[in-house]
N, C-alpha and C positions, 0 to 999 in steps of 0.2 A: 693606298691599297697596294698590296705586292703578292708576287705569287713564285711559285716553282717555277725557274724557266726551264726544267727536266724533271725526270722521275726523282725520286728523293726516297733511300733507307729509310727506314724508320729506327733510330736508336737512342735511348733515351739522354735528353738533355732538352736544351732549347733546339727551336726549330726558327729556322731560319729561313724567309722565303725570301730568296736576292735579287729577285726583278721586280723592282720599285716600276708599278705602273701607275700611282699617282701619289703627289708627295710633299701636297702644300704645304706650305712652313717648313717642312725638312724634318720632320721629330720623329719620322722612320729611320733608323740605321739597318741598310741592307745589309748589311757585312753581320751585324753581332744580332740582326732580328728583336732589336729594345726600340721601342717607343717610348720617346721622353717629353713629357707632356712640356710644351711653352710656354700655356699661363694654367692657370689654375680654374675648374672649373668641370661640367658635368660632360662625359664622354661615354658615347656608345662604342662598342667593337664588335665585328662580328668573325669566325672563323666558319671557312670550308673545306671541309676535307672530301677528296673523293679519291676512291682506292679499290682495288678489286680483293675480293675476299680469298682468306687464305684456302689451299686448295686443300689442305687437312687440316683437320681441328680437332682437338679435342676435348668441345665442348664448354673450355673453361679461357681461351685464350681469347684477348681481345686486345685494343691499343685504346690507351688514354692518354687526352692532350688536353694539359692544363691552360688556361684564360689567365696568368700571374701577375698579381701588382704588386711589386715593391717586395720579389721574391716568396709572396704569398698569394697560394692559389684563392682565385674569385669565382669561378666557374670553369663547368669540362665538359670535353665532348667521351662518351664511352662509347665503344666502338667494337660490336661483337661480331663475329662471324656469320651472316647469312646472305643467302643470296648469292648472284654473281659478281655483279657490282654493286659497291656503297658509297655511298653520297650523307654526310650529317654536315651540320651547322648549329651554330650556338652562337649566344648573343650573349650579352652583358651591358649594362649601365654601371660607370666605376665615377664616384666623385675623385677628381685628381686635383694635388697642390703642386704647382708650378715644380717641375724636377723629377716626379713619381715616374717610374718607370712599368712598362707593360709590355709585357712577351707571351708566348709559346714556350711552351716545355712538355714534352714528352714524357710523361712519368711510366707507363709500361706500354712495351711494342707489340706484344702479342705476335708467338714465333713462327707463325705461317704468314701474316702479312707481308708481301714481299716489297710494296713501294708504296708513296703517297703521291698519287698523278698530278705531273707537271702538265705543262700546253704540249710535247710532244706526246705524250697519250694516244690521243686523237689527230694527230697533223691538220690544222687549218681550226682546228675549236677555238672553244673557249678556254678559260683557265680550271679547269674542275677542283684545283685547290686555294683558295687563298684565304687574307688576312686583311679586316682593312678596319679602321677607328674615325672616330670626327667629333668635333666639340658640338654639345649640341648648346650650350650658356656658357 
């Protein structure tokens, strides 16, 4: 599991959460945000993004974050404008062969979002964003 240890732009590419908060076997890389599977086998993931809405819109802007295996998307979260604050999460089960790689990527930021909340957000919370995987076989 790893999370923002600050606010974080939103700009498209991979996204990268660099505070490794659990990280059995190591197949997280906080630095480049790739998950590289150790053996081969069935793996859930899940993402949470939490962000405050942008404060103008218009109507058509939003931010999506791709679920990617092996540089192809498998699932996404869409992310449109309402409310004050937004909170989504997305799930996936990815069959992986020993070596497959899995990340976050940012495909559009939608231009009033202004950050994806870190643990400074809230001082003393939780993480309102993270990323975490596990083998289930």
């Amino acid at each position: 599991m790893a999370a923002p240890a600050s606010n974080i732009k939103p700009v498209v590419g991979t996204l990268v959460f660099g505070n490794v908060l659990i990280n059995k076997g190591g197949a997280y890389n906080g630095k480049t945000g790739m998950f590289t599977a150790p053996v081969s086998g069935t793996y859930f993931f899940m993402v949470t993004i939490g962000l405050p809405a942008p404060s103008t819109s218009n109507g058509r802007d939003y931010l999506r974050i791709h679920i990617m295996k092996n540089s192809k998307m498998s699932s996404y979260l869409f992310i449109g404008p309402e409310g004050l604050w937004i909170k989504r999460s997305e799930n996936t089960l990815l069959e992986l062969s020993k070596g497959d790689r899995v990340n976050l990527f940012i495909k559009t930021t939608g231009s009033g979002f202004p950050y994806i909340a870190g643990k400074d957000h809230y001082p003393g919370s939780t993480y309102h964003s993270h990323f975490s995987g596990y083998l289930i076989n």
